[in-house]
C-alpha positions in Angstrom: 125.9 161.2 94.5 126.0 157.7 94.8 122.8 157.5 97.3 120.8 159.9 95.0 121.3 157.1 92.4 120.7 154.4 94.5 117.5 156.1 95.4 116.3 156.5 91.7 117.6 153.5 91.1 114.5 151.7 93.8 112.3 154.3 92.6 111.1 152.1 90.1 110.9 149.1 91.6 109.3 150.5 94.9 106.3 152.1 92.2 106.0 148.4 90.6 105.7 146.7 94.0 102.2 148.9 94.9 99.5 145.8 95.9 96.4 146.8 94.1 93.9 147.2 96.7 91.0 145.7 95.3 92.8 142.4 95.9 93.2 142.3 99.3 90.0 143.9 100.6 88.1 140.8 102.6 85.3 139.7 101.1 81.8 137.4 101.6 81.9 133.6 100.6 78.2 132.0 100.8 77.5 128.5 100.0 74.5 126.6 100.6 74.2 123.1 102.6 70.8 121.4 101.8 70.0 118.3 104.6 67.9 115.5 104.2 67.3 112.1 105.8 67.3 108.5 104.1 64.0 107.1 103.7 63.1 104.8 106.7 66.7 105.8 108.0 68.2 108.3 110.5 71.3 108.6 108.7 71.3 112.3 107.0 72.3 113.4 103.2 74.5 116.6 103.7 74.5 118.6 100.2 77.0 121.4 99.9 76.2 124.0 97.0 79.1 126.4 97.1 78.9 128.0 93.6 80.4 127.3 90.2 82.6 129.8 89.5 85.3 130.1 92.1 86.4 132.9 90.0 84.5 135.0 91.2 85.1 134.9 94.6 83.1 131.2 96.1 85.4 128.6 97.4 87.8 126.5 95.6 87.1 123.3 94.3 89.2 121.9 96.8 87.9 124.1 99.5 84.3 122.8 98.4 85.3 119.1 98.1 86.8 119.5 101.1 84.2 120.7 103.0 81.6 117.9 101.3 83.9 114.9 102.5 83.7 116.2 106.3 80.2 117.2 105.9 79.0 113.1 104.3 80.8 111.5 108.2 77.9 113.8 109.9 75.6 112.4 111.4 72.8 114.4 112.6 71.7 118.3 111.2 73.2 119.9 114.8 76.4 118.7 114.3 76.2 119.9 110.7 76.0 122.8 111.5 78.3 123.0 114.1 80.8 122.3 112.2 80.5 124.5 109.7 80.7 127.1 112.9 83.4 125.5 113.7 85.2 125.9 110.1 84.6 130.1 110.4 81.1 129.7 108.9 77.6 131.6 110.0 74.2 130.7 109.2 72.6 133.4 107.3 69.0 132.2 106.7 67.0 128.9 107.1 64.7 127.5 105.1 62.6 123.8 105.7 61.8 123.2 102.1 59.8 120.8 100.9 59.9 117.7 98.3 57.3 118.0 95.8 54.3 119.1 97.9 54.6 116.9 100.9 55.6 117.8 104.1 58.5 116.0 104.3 61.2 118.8 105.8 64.7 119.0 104.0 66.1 122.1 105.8 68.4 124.2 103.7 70.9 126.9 105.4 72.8 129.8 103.9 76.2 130.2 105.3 78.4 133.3 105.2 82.3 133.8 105.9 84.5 136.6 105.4 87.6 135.6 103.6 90.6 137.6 103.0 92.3 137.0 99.5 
């Protein structure tokens, strides 16, 4: 008798601890890192755009801030990039943009990792 208790007892508490499984199901983060040289300098400008609602499933801001501090002691677009490999990150698409008509390249990659809340 007393284990039949004990049992309805848990029941409860065993139907309350369920994990909804829309939480846990990994996920796609993207951000965007836009690269572009100094003017008469070979030192490169590393811009990371990871979103503005980490809400909705981007990075955190830490995450993001992070990520930008590492990414402004880079040098050179390869190791950019390796580095974001490096951090769990793939490159999506590419895209050599240009500044207002002129044919100056500023690359810009799309990045993709699957994250697991």
């Amino acid at each position: 008798m007393k284990k039949l208790f004990f049992l309805l007892w848990l029941l409860p508490a065993a139907c309350i601890a369920q994990t909804d499984s829309t939480q846990v199901k990994p996920h796609n983060v993207y951000c965007r890192i836009s690269i572009s040289t100094g003017f008469l300098s070979s030192k490169i400008s590393v811009k990371l755009d990871s979103g503005r609602d980490s809400s909705k499933g981007s990075l955190t801001d830490a995450e993001a801030a992070k990520l930008s501090r590492q990414l402004s002691a880079i040098d050179n677009e390869i190791d950019a990039i390796n580095y974001m490999a490096l951090q769990g990150w793939e490159v999506v698409t590419y895209r050599p943009e240009t500044y207002h008509g002129s044919s100056t390249d500023n690359p810009t990659y799309l990045l993709v990792k699957k994250v697991t809340p």
